[in-house]
VEXDO-345318 format. One line per 3 residues: their letters; for each residue z negated, x, y negated of C-alpha. Coordinates in Angstrom, 1 decimal. Example, Ala and Ser with C-alpha at 12.3 -4.5 7.8 and 13.67 -1.06 7.14 Angstrom:
as> -7.8 12.3 4.5  -7.1 13.7 1.1
! end
This chain:
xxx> 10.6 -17.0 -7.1  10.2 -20.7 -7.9  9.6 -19.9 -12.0
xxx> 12.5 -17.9 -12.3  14.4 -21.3 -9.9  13.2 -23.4 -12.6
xxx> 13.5 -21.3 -15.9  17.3 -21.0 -14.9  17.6 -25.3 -14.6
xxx> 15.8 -24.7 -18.0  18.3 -22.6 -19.0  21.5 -23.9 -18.6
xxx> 20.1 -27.5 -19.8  20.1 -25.6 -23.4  23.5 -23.9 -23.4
xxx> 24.6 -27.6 -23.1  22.1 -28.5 -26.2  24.1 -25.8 -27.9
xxx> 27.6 -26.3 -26.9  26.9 -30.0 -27.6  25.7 -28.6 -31.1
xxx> 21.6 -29.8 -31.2  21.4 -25.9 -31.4  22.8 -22.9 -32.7
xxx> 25.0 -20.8 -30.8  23.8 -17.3 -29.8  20.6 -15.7 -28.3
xxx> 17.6 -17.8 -28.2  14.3 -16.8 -26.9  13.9 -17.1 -23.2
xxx> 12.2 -20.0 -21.5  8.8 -19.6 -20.9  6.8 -21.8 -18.2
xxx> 3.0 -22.0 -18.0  0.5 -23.9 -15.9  -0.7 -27.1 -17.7
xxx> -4.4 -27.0 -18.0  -4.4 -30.5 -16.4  -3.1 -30.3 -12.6
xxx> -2.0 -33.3 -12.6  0.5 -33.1 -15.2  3.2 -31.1 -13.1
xxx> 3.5 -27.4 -11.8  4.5 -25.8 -15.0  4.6 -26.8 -18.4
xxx> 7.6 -25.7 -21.3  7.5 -25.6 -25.1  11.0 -24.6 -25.5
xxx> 11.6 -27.4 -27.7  9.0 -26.4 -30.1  9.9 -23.0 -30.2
xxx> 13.8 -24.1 -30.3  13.2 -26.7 -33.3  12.0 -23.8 -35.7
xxx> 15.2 -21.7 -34.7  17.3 -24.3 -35.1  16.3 -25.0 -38.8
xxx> 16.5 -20.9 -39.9  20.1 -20.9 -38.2  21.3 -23.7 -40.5
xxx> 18.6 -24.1 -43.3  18.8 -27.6 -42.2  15.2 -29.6 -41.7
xxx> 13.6 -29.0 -38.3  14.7 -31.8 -35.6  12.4 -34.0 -33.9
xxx> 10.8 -32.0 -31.2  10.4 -34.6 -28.8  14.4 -35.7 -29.7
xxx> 15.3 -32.3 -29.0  13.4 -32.7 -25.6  14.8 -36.3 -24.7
xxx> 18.3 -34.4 -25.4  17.0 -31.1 -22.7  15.9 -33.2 -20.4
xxx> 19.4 -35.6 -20.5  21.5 -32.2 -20.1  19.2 -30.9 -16.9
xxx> 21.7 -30.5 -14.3  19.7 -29.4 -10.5  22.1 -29.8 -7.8
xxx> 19.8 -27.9 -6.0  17.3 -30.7 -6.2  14.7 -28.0 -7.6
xxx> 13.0 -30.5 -9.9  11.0 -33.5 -8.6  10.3 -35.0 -12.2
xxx> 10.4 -34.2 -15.5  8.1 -35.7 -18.5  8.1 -35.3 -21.9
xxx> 4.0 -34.9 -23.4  2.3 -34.4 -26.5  4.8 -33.1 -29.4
xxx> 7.5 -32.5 -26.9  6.8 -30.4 -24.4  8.1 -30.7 -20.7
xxx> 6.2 -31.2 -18.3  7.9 -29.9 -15.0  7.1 -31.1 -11.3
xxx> 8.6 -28.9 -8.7  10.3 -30.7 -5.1  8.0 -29.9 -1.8
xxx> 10.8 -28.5 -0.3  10.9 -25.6 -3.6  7.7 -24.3 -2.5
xxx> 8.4 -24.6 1.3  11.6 -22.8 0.7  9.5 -20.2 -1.6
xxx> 6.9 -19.5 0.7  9.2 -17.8 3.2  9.0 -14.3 1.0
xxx> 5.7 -13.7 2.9  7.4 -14.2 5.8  10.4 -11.7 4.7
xxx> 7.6 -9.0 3.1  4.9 -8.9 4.7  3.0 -5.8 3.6
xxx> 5.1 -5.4 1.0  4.6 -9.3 -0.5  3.2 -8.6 -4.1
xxx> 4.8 -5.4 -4.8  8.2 -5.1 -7.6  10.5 -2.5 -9.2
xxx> 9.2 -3.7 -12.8  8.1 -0.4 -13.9  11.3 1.5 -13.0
xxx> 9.5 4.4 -11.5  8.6 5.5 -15.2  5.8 8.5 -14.6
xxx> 2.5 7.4 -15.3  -0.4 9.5 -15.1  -3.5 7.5 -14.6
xxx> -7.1 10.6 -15.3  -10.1 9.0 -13.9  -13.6 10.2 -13.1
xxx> -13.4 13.5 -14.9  -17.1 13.9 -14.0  -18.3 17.3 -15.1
xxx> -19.0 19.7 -12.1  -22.1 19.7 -12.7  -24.3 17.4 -10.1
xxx> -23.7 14.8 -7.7  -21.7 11.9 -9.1  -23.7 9.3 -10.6
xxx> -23.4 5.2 -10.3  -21.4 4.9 -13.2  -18.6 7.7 -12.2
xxx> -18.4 5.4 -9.2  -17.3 2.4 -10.8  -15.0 4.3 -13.0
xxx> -13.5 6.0 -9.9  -12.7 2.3 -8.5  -11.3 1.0 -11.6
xxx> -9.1 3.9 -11.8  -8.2 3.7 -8.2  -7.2 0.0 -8.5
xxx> -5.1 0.8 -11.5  -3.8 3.4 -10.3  -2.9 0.8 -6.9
xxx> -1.8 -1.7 -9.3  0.9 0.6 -10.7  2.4 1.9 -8.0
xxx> 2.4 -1.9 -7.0  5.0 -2.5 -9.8  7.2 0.2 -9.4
xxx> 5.7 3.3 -11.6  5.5 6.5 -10.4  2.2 7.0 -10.7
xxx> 0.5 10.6 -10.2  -4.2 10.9 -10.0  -6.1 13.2 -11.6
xxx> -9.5 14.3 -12.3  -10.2 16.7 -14.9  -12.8 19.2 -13.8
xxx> -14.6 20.3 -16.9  -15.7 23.6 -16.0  -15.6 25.3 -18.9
xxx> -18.4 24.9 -22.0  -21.7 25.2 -22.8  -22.6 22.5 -20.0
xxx> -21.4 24.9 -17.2  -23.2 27.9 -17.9  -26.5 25.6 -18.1
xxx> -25.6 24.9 -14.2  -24.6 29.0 -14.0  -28.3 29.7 -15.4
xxx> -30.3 26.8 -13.7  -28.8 28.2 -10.0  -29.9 31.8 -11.3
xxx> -33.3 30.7 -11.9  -33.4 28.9 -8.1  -32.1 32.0 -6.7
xxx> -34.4 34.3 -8.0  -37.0 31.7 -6.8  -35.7 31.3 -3.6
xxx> -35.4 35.3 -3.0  -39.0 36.6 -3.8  -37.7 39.9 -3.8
xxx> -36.7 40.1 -7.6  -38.6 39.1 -10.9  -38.4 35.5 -11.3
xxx> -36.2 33.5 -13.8  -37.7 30.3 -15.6  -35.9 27.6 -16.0
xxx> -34.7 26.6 -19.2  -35.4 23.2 -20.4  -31.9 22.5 -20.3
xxx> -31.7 23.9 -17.5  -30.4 21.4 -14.5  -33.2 20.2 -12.9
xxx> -32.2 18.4 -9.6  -33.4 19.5 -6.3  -29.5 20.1 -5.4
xxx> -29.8 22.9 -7.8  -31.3 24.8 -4.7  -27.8 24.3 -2.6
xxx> -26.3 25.7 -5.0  -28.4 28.5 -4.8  -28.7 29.1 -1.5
xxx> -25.1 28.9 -1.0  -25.0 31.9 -3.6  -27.1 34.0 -1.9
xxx> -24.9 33.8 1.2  -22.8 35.5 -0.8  -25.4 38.2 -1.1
xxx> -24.9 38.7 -4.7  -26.7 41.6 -6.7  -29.4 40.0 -7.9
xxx> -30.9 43.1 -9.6  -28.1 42.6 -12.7  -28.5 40.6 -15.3
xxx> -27.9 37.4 -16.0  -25.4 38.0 -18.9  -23.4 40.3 -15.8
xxx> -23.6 37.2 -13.2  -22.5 34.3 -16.0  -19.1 33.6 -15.2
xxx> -18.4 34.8 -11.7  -21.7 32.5 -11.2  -20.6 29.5 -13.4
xxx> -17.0 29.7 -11.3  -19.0 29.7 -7.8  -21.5 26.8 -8.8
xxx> -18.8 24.4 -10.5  -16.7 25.0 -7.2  -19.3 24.3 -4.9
xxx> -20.4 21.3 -6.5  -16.8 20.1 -6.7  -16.1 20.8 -2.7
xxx> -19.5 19.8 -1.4  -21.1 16.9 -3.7  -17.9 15.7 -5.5
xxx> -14.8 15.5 -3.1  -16.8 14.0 0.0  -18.4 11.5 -2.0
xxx> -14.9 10.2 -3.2  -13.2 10.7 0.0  -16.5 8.7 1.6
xxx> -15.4 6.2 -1.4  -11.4 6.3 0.2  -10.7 8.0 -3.4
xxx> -8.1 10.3 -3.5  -5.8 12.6 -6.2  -3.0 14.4 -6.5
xxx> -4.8 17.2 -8.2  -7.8 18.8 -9.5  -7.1 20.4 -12.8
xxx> -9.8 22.8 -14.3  -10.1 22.8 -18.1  -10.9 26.8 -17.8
xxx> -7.1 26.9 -17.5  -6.3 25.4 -20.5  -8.4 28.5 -22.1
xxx> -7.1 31.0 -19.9  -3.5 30.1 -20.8  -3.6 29.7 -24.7
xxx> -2.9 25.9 -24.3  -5.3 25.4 -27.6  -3.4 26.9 -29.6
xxx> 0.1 25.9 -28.0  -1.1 22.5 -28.8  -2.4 23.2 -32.1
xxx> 0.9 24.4 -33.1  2.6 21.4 -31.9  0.2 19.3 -34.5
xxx> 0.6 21.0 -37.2  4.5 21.1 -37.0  4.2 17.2 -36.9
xxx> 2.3 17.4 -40.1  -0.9 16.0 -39.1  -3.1 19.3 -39.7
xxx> -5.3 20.6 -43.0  -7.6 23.1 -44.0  -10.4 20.8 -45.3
xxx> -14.6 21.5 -45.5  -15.9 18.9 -43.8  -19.6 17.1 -44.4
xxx> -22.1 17.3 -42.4  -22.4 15.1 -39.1  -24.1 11.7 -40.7
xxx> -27.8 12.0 -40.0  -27.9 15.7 -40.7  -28.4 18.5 -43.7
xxx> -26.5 21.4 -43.8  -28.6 24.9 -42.9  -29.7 26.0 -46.3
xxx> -29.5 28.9 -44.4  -25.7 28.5 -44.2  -23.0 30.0 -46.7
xxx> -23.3 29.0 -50.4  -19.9 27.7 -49.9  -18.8 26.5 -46.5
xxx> -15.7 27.5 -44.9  -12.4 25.4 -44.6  -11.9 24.1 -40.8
xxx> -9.0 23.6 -39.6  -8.8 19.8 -38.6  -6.5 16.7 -37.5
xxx> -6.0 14.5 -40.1  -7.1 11.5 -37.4  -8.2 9.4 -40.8
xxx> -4.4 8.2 -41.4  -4.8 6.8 -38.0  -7.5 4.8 -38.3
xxx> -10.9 7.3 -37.8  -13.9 7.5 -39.8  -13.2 11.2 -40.7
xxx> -11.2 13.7 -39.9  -11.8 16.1 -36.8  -12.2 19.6 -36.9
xxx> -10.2 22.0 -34.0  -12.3 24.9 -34.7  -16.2 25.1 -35.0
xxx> -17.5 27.8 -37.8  -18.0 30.2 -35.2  -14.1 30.1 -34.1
xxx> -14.8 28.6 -30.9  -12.6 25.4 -30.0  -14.3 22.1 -30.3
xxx> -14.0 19.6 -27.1  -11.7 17.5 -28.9  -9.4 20.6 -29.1
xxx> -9.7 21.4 -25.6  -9.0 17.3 -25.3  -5.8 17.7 -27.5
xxx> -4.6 20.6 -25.2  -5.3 18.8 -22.0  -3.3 16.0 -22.9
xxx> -0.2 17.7 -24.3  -0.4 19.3 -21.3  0.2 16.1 -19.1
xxx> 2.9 15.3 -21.7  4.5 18.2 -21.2  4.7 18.4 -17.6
xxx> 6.7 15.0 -18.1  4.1 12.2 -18.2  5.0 9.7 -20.8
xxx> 2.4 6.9 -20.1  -0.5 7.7 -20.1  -3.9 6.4 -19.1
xxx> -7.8 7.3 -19.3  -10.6 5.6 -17.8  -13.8 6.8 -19.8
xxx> -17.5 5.7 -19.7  -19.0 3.5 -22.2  -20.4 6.7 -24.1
xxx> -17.1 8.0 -25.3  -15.8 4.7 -27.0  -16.5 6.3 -30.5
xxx> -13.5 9.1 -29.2  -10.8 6.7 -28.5  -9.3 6.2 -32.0
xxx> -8.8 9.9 -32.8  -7.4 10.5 -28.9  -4.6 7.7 -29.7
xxx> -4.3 9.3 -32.9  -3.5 12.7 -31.6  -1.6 11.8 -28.2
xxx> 0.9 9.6 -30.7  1.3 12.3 -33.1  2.3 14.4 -29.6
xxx> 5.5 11.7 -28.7  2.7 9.9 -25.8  1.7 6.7 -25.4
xxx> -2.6 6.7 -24.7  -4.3 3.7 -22.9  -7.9 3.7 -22.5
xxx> -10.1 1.9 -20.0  -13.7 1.9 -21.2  -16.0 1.2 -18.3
xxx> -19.7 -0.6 -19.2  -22.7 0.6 -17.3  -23.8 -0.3 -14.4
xxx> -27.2 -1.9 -13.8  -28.3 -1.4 -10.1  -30.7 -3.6 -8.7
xxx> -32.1 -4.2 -5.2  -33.7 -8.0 -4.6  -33.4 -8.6 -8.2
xxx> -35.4 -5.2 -9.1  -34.3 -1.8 -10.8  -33.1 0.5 -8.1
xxx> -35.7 3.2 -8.1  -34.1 6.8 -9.0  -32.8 9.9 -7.1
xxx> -35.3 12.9 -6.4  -32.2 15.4 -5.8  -30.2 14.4 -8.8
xxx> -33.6 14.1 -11.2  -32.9 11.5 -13.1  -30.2 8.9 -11.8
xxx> -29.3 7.4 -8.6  -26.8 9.0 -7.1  -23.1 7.5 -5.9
xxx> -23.6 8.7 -2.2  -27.1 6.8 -2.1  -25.2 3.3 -3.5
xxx> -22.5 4.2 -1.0  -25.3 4.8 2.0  -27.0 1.3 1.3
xxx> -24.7 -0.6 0.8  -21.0 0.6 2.2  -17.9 1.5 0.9
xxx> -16.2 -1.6 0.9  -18.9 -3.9 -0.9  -19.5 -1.1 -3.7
xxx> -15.7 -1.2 -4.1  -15.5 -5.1 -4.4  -19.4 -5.1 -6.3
xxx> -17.5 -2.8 -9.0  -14.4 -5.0 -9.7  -16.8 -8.4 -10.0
xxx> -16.3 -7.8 -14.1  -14.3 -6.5 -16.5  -14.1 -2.9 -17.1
xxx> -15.5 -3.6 -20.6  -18.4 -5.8 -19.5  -22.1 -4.4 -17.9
xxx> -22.5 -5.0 -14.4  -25.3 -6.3 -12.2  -24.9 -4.7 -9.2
xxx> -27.8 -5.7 -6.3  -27.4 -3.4 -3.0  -29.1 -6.0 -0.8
xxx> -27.2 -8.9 -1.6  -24.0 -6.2 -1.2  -25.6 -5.7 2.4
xxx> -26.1 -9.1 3.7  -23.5 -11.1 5.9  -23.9 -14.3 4.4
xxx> -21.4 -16.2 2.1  -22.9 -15.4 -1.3  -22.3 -11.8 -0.7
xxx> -18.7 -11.9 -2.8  -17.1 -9.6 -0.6  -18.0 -11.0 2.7
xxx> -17.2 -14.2 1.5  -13.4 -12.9 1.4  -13.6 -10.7 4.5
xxx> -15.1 -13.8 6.4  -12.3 -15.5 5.5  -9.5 -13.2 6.3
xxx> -10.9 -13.3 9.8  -11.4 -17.2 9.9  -7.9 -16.9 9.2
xxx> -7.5 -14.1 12.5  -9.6 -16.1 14.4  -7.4 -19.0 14.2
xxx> -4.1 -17.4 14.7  -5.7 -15.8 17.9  -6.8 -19.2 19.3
xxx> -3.3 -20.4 19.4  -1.9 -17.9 20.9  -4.4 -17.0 23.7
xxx> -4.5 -21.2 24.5  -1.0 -22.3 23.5  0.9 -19.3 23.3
xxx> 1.7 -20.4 19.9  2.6 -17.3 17.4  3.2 -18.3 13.4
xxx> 6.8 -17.9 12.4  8.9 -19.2 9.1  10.7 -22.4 9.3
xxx> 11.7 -24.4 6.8  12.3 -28.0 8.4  8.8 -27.0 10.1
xxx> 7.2 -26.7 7.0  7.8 -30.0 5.7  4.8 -31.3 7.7
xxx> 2.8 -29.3 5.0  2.6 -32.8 2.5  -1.6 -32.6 2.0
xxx> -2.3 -31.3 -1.5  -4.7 -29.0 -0.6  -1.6 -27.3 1.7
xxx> 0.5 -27.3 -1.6  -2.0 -25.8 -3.9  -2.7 -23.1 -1.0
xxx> 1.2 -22.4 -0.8  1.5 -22.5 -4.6  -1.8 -19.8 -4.5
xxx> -0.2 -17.7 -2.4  3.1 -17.7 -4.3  1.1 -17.0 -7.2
xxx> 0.2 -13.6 -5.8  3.4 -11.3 -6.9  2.8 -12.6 -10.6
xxx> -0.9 -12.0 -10.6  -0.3 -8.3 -9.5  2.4 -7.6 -12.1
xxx> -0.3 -9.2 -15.1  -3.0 -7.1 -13.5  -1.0 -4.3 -13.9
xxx> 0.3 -4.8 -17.1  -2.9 -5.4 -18.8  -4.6 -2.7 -16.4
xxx> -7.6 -5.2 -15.5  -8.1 -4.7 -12.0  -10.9 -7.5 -11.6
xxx> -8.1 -10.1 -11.9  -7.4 -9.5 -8.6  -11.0 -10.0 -7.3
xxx> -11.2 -13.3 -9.2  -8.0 -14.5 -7.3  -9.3 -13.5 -3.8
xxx> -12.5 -15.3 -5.0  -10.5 -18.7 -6.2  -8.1 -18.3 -3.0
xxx> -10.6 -18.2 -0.8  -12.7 -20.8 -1.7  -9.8 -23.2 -1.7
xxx> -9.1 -21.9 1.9  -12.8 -22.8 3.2  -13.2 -26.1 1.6
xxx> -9.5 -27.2 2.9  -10.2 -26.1 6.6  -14.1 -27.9 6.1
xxx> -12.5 -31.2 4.7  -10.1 -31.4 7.6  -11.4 -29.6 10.4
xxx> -12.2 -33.0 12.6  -9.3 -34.8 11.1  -6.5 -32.7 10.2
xxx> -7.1 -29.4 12.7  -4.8 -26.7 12.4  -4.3 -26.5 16.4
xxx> -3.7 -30.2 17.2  -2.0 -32.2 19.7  1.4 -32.3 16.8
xxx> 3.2 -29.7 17.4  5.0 -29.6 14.0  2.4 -30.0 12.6
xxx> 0.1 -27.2 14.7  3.4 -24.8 13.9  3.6 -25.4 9.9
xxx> -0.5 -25.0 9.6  -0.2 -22.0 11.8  2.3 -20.6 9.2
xxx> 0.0 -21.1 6.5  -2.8 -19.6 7.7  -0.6 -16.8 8.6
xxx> 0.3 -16.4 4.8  -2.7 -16.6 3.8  -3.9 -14.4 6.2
xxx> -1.2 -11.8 4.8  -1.8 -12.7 1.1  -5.7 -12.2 1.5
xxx> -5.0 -8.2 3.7  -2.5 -7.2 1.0  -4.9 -8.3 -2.4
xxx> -8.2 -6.7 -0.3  -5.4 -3.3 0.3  -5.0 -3.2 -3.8
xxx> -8.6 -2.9 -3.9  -9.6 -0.7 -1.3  -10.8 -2.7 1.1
xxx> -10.8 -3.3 4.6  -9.5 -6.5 5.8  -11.5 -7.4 9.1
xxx> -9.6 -8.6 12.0  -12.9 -9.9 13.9  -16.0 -11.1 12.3
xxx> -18.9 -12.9 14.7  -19.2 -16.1 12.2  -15.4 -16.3 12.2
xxx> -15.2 -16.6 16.1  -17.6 -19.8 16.1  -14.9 -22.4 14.2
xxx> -13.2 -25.1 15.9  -10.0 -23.6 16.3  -10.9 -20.5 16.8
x> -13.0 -21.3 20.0
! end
């Protein structure tokens, strides 16, 4: 692409700096090029002789040279046959400001052409296997809002990946095993025995599950025609396997399927318990040396039992204070029983040993306080951990709290968000902001067809772009295709900065991906976009795309194209559709 073009010129100026001797011999940093912050001032801006000044005097304890000299003498040693530079100025201290040649970007812009689908994507992460865990909502109870926008962060990053060239497996993490379960196990025994009539009835427990959707569950059971004349204790776990798998195929799986969220696999923490992997892991640990018997104090804010031993046991914990924690973390409770953070430690070794080197969490806000001693433990294991912590999500409708769910007791659920306001603006509504930051999220402005609804305000302009492209070809029989003489007609500035956008595009997705922040890409169709409308409102009576030039009509025609193409490809990293046909789009002057 046109940086790497220019990086090279860059380069080869300063192996003649050096064989001239205004710098050492040997390696050197590479170039690097960044966008001034003032337009004006070129297309990409180098510091190379600051940087080079300082290597220069540790390679010959000499004083640092005059950075701006040292520019004067990279800028007199640029050789560009190619004609890749258009001018070069030196600014400030000495940096270089760099103006690329019209004909660069025209050349450039034929990649979309070439691409197509595939414009944006790159073998950068060496099909290194990365497992990317998201969601990981307890099988407990229709998903919530927040699972949702931690199931489309994940998804994106997960998008953005396999954009770059990892091999990249999903999962979700089923907990079905705990204390949390068996609440679900005895809250459907207490609906069934309500629901039959026949036996003596169960009460619910206070922390019990309370939703209506308890009641499925229940009545799902009793197809089954279990014996209800057994106890509870008899009915726990065959009950506690048929409620979390219910809930998992009927309220969990559509939900994300309805969401166009899928994984490679399911995996239930009760296997981790079935097959020893606690104490496979545990012994992993403490051959790495970070394990100790140690009595630990009581959680801050509470007194030990005076009911307790005189002298409390020695747990057995990771020492996750050499890595940074506020105390260490025990693997066993008193009673013997694994804590979550060793059923955490097992889960995780697991993914490293089934070959996952990379790999990457998406949690809710709530479990920010756990990501130090995770690290801690997933490093001592030979992984590598990266956490995503997603905010909450405040749900509004006309500016006003979005009342809550009946069935699910005491949140709204993700297939009510979903109902109002559609897969593809809950997708786009969840990516407005960081992972890190809270969220506004109004379901009747996500509903309405008007351009201040973000995502309609891209679609809409996807299928201005469709709309146009159709005119010309049902009235001219004009299709877009890549020329490069052609595309010399393309001398407006708005036409350059919309080619230099859309050649943006392959180094936006490979950030996004590196620093797994998803909502980068939302910000760019944003920024695209608008540039896009107020171009084609600026010129629409002067300067139409379909004119009476031909060269011109064929060159504009090409750049809606690959915007066009730019604008599906960003909206498929997200998830969302990119509409061929929209009735505002059909009304524009070239598209009617």
């Amino acid at each position: 692409m046109v940086k790497e073009e220019v990086a090279r010129v860059l380069e080869r100026a300063l192996d003649r700096c050096a064989r001239d001797g205004l710098l050492p011999a040997g390696e050197r940093p590479p170039v690097q090029l960044d966008a001034p912050r003032n337009p004006a001032h070129g297309d990409f801006a180098s510091n190379a002789a600051m940087v080079l000044q300082k290597q220069h005097a540790q390679a010959t304890g000499a004083a640092k040279p005059n950075p701006r000299a040292l520019a004067q003498a990279i800028v007199e040693r640029i050789e560009d046959p190619d004609r890749i530079l258009e001018k070069v100025e030196i600014a400030g201290p000495g940096f270089l400001n760099l103006k690329i040649s019209p004909v660069v970007w025209h050349r450039a812009v034929g990649a979309v052409w070439q691409e197509r689908d595939r414009f944006g994507r790159s073998a950068a992460g060496g099909r290194r296997k990365t497992m990317v865990e998201f969601v990981s909502a307890n099988p407990t109870g229709p998903m919530h809002v927040g699972h949702g926008r931690g199931a489309v962060i994940g998804d994106t990053v997960a998008h953005l990946l396999d954009w770059v060239g990892y091999d990249v497996f999903r999962e979700f993490y089923a907990n079905d095993a705990g204390g949390q379960v068996f609440r679900l196990a005895h809250a459907v025994y207490a609906r069934a025995t309500e629901l039959d009539g026949n036996v003596p009835l169960e009460p619910l427990d206070p922390d019990d599950y309370q939703g209506e959707y308890v009641k499925d569950v229940a009545r799902a059971w009793l197809a089954t025609r279990p014996d209800l004349r057994k106890p509870f204790s008899e009915l726990r776990e065959p009950l506690r396997q048929f409620a979390t798998g219910w809930i998992l195929d009927h309220l969990i799986k559509p939900d994300l399927e309805l969401f166009g969220i899928r994984f490679d696999r399911f995996f239930s923490e009760k296997t981790l318990h079935d097959k020893d992997a606690i104490p496979h892991a545990v012994e992993v640990l403490r051959s790495k040396g970070v394990l100790a018997e140690e009595v630990l104090p009581p959680p801050q804010g509470t007194e030990r039992d005076p009911d307790e031993e005189a002298t409390p046991k020695p747990l057995l914990v990771m020492k996750t204070t050499r890595f940074g924690d506020d105390r260490d973390r025990p693997i066993y409770k008193t009673t013997g029983e694994p804590t979550y953070f060793a059923a955490d430690l097992a889960y995780h070794f697991d993914k490293l040993e089934r070959g996952y080197r990379r790999l990457i969490d998406v949690w809710g806000a709530d479990h920010g306080g756990y990501l130090t001693r995770m690290k801690a433990a997933v490093g001592a294991m030979g992984g590598e951990l990266e956490v995503i912590i997603v905010q909450l999500v405040n749900l509004l409708k006309e500016g006003k709290p979005f009342k809550m769910s009946k069935r699910a007791a005491n949140f709204v659920t993700l297939r009510e968000v979903l109902e109002e306001a559609g897969a593809d603006a809950t997708r786009f509504f969840f990516l407005l902001r960081r992972a890190d930051m809270a969220l506004d999220f109004d379901v009747a402005l996500a509903r309405k067809n008007t351009l201040d609804n973000p995502v309609f305000y891209v679609q809409y302009g996807h299928a201005r772009c469709a709309a146009i492209l159709r005119k010309a070809q049902e009235e001219r029989a004009v299709s877009p295709t890549y020329d490069l003489d052609t595309l010399s007609a393309l001398k407006l500035p708005e036409e350059m900065d919309l080619i230099k956008r859309v050649l943006h595009f392959p180094d936006l997705v490979a950030a996004a991906a590196q620093s797994l922040e998803p909502h980068r890409i939302v910000f760019y169709l944003q920024e695209t976009i608008a540039a896009f409308h107020a171009y084609y409102t600026k010129y629409k009576k002067t300067e139409r795309v379909i004119s009476d030039d031909a060269r011109k009509t064929a060159a504009r025609l090409y750049l809606v194209w690959a915007i066009k193409q730019t604008l599906r490809n960003a909206l498929a990293l997200l998830g969302v559709s990119a509409p061929e046909r929209m009735e505002e789009a059909e009304k524009e002057p070239d598209a009617v």
